[in-house]
C-alpha positions as CSV (number, residue, x, y, z in Angstrom):
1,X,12.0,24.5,-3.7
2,X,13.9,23.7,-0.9
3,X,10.4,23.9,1.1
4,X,9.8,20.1,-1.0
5,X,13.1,18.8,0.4
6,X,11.5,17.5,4.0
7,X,8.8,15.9,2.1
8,X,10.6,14.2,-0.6
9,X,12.9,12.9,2.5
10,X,9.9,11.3,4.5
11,X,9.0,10.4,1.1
12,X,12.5,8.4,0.4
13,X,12.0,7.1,4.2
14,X,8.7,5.2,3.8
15,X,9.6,3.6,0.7
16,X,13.1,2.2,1.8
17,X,10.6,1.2,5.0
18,X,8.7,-0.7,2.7
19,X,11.1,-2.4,0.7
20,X,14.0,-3.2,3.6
21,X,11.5,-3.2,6.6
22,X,8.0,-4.6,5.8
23,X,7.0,-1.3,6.4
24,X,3.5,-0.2,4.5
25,X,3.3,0.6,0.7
26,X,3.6,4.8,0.6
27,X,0.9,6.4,-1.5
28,X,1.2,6.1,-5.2
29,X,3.1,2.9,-5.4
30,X,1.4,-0.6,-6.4
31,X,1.5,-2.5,-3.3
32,X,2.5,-5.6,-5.5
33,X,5.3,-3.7,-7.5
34,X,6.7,-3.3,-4.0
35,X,6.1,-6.4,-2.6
36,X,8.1,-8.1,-6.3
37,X,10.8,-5.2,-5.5
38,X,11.3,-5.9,-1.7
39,X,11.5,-10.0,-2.2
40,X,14.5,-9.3,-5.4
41,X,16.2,-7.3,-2.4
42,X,16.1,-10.0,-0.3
43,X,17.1,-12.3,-2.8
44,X,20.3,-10.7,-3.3
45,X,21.0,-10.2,0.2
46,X,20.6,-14.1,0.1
47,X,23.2,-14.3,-2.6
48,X,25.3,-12.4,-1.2
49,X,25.8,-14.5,2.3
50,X,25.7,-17.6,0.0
51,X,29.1,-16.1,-1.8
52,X,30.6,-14.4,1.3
53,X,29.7,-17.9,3.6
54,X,29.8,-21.0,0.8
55,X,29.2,-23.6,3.7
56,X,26.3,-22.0,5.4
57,X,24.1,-22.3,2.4
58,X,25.5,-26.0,1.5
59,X,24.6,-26.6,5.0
60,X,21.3,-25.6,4.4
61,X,20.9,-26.9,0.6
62,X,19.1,-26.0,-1.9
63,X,16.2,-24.3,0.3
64,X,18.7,-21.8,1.6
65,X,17.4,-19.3,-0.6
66,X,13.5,-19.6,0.5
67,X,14.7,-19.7,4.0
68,X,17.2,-16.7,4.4
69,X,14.3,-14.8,2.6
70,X,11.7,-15.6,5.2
71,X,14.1,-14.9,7.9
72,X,15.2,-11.9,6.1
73,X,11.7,-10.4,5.5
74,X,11.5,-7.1,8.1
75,X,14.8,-7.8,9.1
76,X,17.2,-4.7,7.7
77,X,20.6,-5.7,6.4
78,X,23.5,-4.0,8.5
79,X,26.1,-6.5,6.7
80,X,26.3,-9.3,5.5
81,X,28.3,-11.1,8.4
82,X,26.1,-9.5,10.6
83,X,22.8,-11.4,8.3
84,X,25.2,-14.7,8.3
85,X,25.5,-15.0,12.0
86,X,22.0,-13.7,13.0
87,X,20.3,-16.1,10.3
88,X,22.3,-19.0,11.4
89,X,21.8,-18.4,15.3
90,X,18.1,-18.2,14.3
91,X,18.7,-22.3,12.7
92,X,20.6,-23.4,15.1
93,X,23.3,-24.0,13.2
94,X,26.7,-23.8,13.0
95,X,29.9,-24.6,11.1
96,X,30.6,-28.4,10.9
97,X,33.6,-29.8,12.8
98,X,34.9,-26.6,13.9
99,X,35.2,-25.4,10.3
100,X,34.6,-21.6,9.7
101,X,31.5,-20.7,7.8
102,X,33.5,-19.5,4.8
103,X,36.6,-20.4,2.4
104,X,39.7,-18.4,1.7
């Protein structure tokens, strides 16, 4: 049994690869059941900068979303003000009138 460990590992690795880091679909999983899986990920992560940081999505409207996805896509999370700052250097943008990105 504990000769299936390594393989179940490499296993786990490819398919967090393929859902966090565009990496390619691992044998026996539906390339589109990923691909719907990956994107919900992403969506979350996109929530979850639009909660922490309120003005950076207002600033970007009602695209935000769509856009942090994109940028997101093969881009691993490390946290979310990490995937605030990165995303927003990516736009060129930045907090209006010296304001911080988020409220208190």
């Amino acid at each position: 049994m504990s000769s299936d460990l390594p393989d179940l590992a490499t296993r786990q690795a490819e398919l967090i690869r393929a859902l966090v880091a565009d990496g390619p679909p691992p044998s026996g999983f539906a390339p589109d059941d990923l691909t719907v899986t990956a994107t919900a990920l992403l969506r979350k992560r996109a929530g979850l900068v639009a909660k922490r940081y309120p003005l950076l999505a207002q600033q970007c409207g009602p695209d935000f979303p769509d856009m942090f996805t994109a940028w997101a896509r093969g881009r691993p999370s490390t946290s979310v003000a990490d995937d605030a700052t990165a995303f927003a250097a990516a736009h060129g943008l930045a907090p209006r009138t010296g304001r911080r990105w988020f409220r208190r």
